[in-house]
N, C-alpha and C positions, 0 to 999 in steps of 0.2 A: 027413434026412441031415445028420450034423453036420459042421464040419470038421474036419479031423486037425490034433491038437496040433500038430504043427512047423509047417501051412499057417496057421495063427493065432498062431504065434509069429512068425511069417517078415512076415505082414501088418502088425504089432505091430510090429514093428522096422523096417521101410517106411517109416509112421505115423511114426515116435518120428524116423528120421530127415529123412524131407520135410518136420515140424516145423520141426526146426532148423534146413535150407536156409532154410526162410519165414520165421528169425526172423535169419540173417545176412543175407539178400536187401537189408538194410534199412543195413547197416555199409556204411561208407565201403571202397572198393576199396584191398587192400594186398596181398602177395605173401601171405602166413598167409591171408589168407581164400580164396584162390585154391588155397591148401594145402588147405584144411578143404572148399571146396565139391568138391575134386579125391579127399580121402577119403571124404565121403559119397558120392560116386558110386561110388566101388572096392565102399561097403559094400552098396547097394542092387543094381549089377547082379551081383555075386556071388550074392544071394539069388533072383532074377529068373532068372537062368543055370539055376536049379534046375529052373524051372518051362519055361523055352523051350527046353534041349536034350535 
């Protein structure tokens, strides 16, 4: 059974963003990065939303 394009697009972009979390995790604390970890979460629980309602 394979997975459906959009569920390995969705996973792919998950990926591509906890990434990036793991790679500002590491930057000094300023209001922008507070903005940026505040966007990637907009963008992951939107995809997430897909799957849990």
């Amino acid at each position: 059974m394979s997975i459906p394009n959009n569920t390995k697009y969705d996973m792919q972009e998950i990926n591509h963003q906890v990434n990036i979390l793991l790679d500002l995790a590491n930057e000094k604390p300023t209001n922008k990065l507070l903005k940026s970890f505040k966007s990637i979460a907009k963008k992951i629980k939107i995809i997430t939303d897909k799957y849990t309602n």
